[in-house]
C-alpha positions as CSV (number, residue, x, y, z in Angstrom):
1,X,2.5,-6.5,38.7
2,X,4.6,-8.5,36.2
3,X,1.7,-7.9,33.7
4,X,2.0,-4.3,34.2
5,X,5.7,-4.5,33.5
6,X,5.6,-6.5,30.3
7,X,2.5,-4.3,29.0
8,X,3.9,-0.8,29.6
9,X,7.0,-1.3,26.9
10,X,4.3,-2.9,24.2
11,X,2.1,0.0,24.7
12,X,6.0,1.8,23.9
13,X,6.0,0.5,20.7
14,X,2.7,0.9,19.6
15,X,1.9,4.2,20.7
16,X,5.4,4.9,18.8
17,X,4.8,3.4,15.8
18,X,1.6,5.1,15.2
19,X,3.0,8.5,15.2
20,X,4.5,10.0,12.1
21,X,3.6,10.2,8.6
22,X,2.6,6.6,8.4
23,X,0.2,6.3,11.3
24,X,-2.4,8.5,12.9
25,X,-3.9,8.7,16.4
26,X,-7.1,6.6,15.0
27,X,-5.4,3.2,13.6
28,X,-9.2,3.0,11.5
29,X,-8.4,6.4,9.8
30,X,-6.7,7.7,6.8
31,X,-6.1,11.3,7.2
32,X,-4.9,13.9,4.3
33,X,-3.8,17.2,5.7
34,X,-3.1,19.5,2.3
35,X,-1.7,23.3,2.1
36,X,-2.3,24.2,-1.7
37,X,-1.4,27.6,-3.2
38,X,-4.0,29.7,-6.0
39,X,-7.1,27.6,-5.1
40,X,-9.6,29.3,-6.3
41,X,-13.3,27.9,-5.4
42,X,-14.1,27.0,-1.5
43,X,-15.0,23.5,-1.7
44,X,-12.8,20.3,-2.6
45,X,-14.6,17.4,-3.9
46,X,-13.0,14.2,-2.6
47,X,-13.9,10.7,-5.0
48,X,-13.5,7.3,-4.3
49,X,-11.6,6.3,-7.7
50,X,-12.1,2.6,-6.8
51,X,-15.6,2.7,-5.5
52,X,-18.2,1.4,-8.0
53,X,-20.9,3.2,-6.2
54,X,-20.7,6.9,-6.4
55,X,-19.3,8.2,-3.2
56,X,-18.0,11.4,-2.9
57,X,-17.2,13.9,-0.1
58,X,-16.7,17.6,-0.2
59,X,-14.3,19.6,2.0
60,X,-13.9,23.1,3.2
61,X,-10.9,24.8,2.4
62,X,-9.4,28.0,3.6
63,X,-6.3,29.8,2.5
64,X,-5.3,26.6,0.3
65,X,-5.5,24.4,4.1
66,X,-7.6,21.6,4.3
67,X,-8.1,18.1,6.1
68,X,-9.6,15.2,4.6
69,X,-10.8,12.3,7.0
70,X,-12.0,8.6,6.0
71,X,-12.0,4.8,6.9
72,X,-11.0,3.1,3.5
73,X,-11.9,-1.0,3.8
74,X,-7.6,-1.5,2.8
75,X,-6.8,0.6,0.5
76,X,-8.1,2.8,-2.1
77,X,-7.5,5.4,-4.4
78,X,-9.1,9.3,-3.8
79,X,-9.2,11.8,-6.6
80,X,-9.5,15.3,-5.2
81,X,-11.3,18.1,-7.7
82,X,-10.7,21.9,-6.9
83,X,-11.3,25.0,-8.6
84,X,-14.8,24.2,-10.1
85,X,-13.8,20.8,-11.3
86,X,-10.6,22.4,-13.3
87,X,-7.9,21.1,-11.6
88,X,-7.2,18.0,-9.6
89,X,-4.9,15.2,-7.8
90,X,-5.2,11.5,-6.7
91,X,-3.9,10.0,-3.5
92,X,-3.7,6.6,-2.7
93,X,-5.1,6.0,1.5
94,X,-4.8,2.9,3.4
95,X,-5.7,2.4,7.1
96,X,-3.8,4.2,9.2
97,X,-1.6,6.6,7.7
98,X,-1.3,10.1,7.4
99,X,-0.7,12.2,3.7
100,X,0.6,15.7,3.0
101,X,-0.2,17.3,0.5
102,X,1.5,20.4,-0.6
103,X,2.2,22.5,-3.8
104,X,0.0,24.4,-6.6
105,X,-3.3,24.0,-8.4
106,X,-1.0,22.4,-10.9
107,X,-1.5,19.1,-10.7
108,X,1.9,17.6,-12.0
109,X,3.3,19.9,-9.1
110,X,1.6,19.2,-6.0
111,X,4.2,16.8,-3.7
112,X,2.8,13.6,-1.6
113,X,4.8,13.2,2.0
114,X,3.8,9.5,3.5
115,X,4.8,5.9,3.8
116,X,2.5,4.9,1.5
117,X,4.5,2.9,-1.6
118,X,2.1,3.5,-4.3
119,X,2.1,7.4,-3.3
120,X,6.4,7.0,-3.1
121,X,5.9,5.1,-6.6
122,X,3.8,8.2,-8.2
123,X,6.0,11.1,-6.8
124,X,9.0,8.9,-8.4
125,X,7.0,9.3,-12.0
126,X,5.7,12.4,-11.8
127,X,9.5,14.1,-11.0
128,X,11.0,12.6,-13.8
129,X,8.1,13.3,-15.7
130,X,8.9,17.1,-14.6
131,X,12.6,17.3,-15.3
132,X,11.8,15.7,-19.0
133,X,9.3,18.7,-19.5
134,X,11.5,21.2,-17.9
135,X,14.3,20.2,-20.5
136,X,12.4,19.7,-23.3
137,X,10.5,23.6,-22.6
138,X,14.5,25.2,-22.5
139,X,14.9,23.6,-25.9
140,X,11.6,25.2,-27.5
141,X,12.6,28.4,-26.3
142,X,8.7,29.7,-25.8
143,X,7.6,28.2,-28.9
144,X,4.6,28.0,-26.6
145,X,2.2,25.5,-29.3
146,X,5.3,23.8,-30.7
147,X,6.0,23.3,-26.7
148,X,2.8,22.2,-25.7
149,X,2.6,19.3,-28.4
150,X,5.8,18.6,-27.7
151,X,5.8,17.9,-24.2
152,X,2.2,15.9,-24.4
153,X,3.9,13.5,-26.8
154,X,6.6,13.2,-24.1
155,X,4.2,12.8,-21.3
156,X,2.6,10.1,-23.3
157,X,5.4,8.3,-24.5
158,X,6.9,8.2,-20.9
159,X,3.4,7.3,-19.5
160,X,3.2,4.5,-21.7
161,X,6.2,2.9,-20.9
162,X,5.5,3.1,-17.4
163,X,2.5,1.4,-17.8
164,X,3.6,-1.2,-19.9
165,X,6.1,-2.0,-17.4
166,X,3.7,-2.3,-14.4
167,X,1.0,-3.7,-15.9
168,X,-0.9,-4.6,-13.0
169,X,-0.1,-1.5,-10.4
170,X,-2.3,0.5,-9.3
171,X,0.1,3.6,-10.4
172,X,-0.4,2.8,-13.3
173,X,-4.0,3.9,-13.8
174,X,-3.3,7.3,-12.5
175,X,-0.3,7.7,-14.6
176,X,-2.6,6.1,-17.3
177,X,-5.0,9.0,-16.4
178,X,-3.7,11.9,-16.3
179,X,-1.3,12.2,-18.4
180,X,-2.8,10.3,-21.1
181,X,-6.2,9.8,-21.5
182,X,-6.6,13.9,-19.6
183,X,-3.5,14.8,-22.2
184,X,-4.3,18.2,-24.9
185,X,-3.7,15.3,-27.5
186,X,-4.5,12.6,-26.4
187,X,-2.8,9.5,-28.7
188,X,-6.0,6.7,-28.7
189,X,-3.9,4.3,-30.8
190,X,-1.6,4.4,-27.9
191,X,-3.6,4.2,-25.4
192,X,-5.7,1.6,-27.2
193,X,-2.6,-0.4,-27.6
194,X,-1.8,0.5,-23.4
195,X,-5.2,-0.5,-22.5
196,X,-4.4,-4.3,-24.2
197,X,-1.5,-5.1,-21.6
198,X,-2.8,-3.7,-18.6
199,X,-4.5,-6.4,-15.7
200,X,-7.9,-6.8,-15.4
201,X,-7.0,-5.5,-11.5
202,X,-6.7,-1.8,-13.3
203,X,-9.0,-2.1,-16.5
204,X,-12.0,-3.2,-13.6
205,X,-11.0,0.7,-12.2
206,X,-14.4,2.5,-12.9
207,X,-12.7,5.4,-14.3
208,X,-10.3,3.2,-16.2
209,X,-13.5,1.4,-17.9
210,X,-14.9,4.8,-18.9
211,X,-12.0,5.9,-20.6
212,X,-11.9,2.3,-22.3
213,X,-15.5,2.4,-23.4
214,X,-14.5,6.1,-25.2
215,X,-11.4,4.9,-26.6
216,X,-13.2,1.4,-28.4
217,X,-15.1,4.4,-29.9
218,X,-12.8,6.2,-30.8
219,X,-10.6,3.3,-32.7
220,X,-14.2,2.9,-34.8
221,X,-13.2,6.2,-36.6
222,X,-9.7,6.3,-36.5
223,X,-7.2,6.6,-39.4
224,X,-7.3,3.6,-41.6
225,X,-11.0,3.0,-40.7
226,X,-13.5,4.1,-43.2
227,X,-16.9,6.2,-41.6
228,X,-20.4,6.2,-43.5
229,X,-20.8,10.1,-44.1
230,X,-24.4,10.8,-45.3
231,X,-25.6,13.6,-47.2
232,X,-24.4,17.3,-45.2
233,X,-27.1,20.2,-44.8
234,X,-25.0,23.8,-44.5
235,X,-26.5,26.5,-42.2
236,X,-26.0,28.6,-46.0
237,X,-28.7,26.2,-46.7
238,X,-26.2,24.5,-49.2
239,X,-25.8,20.3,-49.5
240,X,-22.8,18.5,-50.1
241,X,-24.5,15.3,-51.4
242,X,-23.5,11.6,-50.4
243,X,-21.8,11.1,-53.5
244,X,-20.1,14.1,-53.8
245,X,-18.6,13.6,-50.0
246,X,-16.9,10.7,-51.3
247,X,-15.4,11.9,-54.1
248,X,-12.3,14.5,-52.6
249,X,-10.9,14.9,-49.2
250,X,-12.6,16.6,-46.5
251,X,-11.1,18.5,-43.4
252,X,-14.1,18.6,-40.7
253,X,-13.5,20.8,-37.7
254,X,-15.5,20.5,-34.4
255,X,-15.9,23.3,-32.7
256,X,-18.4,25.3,-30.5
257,X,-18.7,29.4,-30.0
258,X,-18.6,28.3,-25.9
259,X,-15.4,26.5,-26.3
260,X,-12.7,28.8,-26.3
261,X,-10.0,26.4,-27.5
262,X,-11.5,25.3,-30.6
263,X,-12.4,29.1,-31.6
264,X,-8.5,29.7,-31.4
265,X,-7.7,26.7,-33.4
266,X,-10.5,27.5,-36.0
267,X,-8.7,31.7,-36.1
268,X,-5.2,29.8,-36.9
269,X,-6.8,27.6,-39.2
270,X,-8.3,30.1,-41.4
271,X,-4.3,30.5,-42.6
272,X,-4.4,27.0,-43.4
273,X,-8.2,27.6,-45.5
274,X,-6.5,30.6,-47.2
275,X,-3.4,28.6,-48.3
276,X,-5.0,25.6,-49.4
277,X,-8.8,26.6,-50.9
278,X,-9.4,24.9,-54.1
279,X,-6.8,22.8,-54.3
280,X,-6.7,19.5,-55.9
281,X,-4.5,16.7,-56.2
282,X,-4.1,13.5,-58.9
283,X,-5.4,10.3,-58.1
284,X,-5.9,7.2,-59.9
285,X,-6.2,9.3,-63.0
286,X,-9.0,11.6,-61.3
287,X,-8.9,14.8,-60.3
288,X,-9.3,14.7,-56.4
289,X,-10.6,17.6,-54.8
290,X,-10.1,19.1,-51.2
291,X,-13.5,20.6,-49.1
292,X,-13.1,22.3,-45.5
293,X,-16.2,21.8,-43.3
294,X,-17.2,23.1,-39.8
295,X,-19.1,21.0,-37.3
296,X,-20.5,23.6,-34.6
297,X,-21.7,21.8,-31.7
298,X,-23.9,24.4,-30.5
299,X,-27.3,24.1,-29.3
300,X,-28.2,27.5,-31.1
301,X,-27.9,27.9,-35.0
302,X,-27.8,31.1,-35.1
303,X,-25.2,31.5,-32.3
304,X,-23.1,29.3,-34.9
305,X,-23.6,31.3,-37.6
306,X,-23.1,35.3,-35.9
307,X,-19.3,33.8,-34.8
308,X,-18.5,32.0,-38.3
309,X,-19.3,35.3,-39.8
310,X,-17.5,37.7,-37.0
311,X,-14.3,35.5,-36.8
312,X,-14.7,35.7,-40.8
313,X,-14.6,31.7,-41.3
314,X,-14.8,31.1,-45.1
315,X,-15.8,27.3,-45.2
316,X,-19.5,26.2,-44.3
317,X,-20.8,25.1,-41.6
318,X,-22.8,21.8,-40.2
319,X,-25.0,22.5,-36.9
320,X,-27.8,19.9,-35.6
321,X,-28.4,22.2,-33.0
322,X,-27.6,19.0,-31.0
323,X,-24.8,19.8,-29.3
324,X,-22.3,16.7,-28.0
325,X,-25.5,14.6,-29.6
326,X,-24.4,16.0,-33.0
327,X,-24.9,13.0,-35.5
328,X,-21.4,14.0,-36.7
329,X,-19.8,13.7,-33.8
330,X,-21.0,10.4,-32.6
331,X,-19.9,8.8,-36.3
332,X,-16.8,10.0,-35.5
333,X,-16.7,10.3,-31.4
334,X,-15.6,13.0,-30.7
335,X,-15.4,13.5,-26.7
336,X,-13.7,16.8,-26.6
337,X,-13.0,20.0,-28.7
338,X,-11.2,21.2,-30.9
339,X,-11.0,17.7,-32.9
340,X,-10.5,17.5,-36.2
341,X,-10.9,14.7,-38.9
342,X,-9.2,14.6,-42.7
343,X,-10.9,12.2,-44.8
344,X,-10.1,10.5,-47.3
345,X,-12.1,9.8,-50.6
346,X,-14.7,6.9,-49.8
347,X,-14.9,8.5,-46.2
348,X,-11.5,6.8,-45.4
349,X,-9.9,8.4,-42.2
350,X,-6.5,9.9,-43.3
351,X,-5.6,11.5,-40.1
352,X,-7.4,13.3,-37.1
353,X,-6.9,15.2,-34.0
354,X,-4.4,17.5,-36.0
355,X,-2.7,20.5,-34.9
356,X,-2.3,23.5,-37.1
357,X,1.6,22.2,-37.6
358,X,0.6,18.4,-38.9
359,X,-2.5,19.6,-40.9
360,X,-0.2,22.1,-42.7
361,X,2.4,19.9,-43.5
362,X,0.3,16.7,-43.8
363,X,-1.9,19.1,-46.8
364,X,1.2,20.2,-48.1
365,X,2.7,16.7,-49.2
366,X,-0.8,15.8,-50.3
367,X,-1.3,18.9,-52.7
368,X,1.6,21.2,-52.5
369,X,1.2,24.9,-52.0
């Protein structure tokens, strides 16, 4: 009988402890219940962010509602993928606790309610992150590109400090990426120099090491660095020789007719071709000449050439028929479109990943209008 006595409060305090947001009715489980407004494809695909193996789940949802279920080891990190891979979130899980999600298919506004730090520690970013944007939009007065660029070199400057702050948190490598190595332009000096002070505890993250491995690429051909280009074949069955590449400056664009952001770079960018065509500039007593290229990464030449010619593109094209294994755009690793490379004469990277603003005004000081 005294057992019974002293047993019954214990079994008090555990069965009250378990309820709430931090515990669930299976101490083994993590559980994420989420209620998520304009999804727009059935399934949810659920990723282990810290698993070296690749485990994945996919989940039902209805109306925007659905439950995840697992037994993490201790703790983990889960990446859930929605709308056909377009739009995403992470959560961290630990044993016993219980996550809501709830918000938009906007990432940056989808709200994490638990007990869980590292969630608490994320939610604290990610609304300062939103009240920096929120101000900084007001001020641009829908200057929607002006905007944009704006507000990614805020993201990145904010996620940077962040992370140099807390170099070895787990928080950091989702602050590390999404809002800078998934940023519309993305800053690889930055994160190069990020990547440097962070632990080996988040740089051993599998997704952390694949964004690495990109960015040591990418620092191969960035500006200062200088690129072996070889001899260019045009689809107008022109050459621009070895020699003569080295000679001026050269704008390369990479694009592809299935990529519908770098098709409305390339129709601003014909402004920029029309302004600054034949130009040259003075250096070292020679006369220093500027050359726009096009890199279509297109699998189908002719499918290069018919949009060239109806968007009424002016400057010649390069297409391998390769597509992402383009010879061009491994020498200067490109991972995403639209990118963009000015070089330099002796193939010397000036500048790249250029919106329409920087290129105009970088071309301007460099040979006037």
């Amino acid at each position: 009988m005294y057992i019974r006595y002293i047993l019954l409060p214990v079994l008090a305090v555990l069965i009250a402890a378990a309820a709430g947001c931090g515990g669930s009715d299976r101490p083994e489980s993590f559980i994420l219940d989420a209620d998520l407004r304009g999804l727009t494809s059935d399934t949810v695909v659920v990723h282990d962010a810290m698993s070296y193996r690749d485990t994945s789940f996919i989940v039902v949802q209805r109306d925007g509602k659905f439950r995840f279920e697992s037994r993490p080891d201790t703790f983990t990190l889960y990446k859930f993928t929605f709308n056909d891979g377009a739009d995403y979130f992470y959560c961290f899980a630990q044993k016993g606790s219980m996550v809501e999600a709830v918000g938009c298919n906007d990432s940056a506004n989808i709200i994490l309610s638990c007990d869980i730090d590292a969630n608490r520690r994320l939610m604290t970013f990610e609304s300062a992150m939103r009240d920096s944007i929120a101000r900084l939009a007001a001020g641009h007065h829908g200057d929607a590109p002006q905007s944009a660029a704006a507000s990614d070199s805020v993201a990145n400057a904010m996620a940077a400090s962040y992370i140099l702050s807390h170099a070895d948190d787990y928080v950091s490598a989702v602050v590390f990426l999404k809002y800078m190595w998934e940023s519309r332009h993305p800053d690889f000096a930055l994160m190069d120099s990020v990547t440097g002070a962070m632990s080996g505890l988040l740089l051993d993250l599998p997704e952390v090491q694949r964004a690495k491995s990109v960015i040591d690429r990418k620092m191969t051909a960035s500006p200062g660095r200088n690129v072996y280009l070889p001899s260019l074949d045009f689809t107008d069955g022109t050459t621009l020789g070895v020699t003569d590449g080295r000679r001026g400056y050269l704008f390369i664009e990479f694009w592809a007719s299935w990529s519908h952001p770098s098709l409305a770079y390339r129709e601003r960018l014909k402004d920029i071709y029309a302004t600054f065509r034949g130009k040259t500039t003075r250096e070292d007593g020679r006369t220093v000449p500027l050359t726009f290229i096009g890199v279509s990464l297109d699998t189908d030449r002719h499918k290069c050439d018919s949009v060239t010619e109806a968007m009424g593109i002016g400057w010649r094209q390069v297409c391998e028929g390769t597509g992402w294994a383009s010879d061009l755009a491994g020498k200067y690793a490109v991972t995403y479109l639209p990118d963009n490379v000015l070089v330099g004469r002796n193939n010397k990277v000036i500048a790249r990943g250029l919106t329409i603003e920087q290129l105009d005004s970088l071309l301007t000081s460099t040979f006037g209008r």
